[in-house]
C-alpha positions as CSV (number, residue, x, y, z in Angstrom):
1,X,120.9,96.0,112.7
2,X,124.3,96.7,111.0
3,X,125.0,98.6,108.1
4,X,125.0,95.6,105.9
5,X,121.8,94.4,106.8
6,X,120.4,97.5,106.6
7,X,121.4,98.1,103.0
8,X,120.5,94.7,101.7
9,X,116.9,95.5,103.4
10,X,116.4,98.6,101.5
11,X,118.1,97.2,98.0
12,X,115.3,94.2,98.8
13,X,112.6,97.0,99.0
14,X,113.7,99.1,96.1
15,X,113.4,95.6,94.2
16,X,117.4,95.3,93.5
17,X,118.5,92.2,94.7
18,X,116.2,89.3,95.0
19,X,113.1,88.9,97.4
20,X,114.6,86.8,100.7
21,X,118.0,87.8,100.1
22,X,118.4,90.2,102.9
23,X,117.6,88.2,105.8
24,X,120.1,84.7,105.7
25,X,122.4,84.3,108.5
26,X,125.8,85.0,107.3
27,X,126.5,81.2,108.3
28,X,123.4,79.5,106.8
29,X,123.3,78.0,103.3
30,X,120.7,79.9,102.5
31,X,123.5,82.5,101.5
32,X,124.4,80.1,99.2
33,X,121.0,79.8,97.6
34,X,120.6,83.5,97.3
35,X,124.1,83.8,95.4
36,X,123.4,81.5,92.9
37,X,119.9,82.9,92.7
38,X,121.3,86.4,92.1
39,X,124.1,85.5,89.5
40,X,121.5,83.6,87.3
41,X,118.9,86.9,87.8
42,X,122.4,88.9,87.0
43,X,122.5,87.2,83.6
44,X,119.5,87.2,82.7
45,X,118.6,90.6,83.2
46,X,121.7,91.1,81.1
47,X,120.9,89.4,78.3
48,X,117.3,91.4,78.3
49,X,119.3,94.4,78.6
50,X,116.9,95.2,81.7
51,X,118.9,98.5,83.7
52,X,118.2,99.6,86.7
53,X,116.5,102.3,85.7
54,X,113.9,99.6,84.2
55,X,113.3,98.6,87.8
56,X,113.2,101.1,89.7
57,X,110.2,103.1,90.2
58,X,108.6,105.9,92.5
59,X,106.6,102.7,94.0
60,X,110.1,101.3,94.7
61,X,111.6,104.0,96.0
62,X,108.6,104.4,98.8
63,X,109.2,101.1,99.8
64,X,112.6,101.8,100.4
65,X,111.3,104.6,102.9
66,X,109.0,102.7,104.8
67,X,111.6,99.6,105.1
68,X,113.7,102.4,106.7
69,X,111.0,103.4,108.8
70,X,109.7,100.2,109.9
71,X,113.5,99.8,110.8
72,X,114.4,102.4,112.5
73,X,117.9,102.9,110.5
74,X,117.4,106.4,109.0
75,X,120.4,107.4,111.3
76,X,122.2,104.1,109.3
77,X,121.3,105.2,106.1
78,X,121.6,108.9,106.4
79,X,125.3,108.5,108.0
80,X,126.1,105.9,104.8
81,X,124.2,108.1,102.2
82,X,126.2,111.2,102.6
């Protein structure tokens, strides 16, 4: 798993991009989907004046852990992270 997929995983897990966005083939329309998907959630969010700090929580932040885990990225994310 690259870098990019690795990131997206754990944004997915800490509940910062939308669910299913992570996984689309870089060729499928899916990607698509998920753009549009994110832009509307984008303004939305916006006009609620929803921050990230909003979303995230300690639950979010030990999902993150165990989607690096169940990964097996750590050397990924610790090499990116510093």
């Amino acid at each position: 798993m690259g870098t990019a997929s690795t990131m997206a995983c754990i944004l997915e897990a800490l509940g910062m991009i939308p669910l299913g966005s992570a996984t689309p083939p870089a060729v499928s329309s899916a990607r698509l989907r998920v753009a549009e998907q994110s832009g509307k959630l984008a303004v939305s969010l916006s006009q609620k004046k929803i921050t990230p700090s909003d979303i995230l929580r300690r639950k979010n932040f030990e999902n993150a852990i165990t989607c690096v885990i169940c990964l097996n990225t750590f050397k990924t994310l610790a090499y990116r992270m510093i």
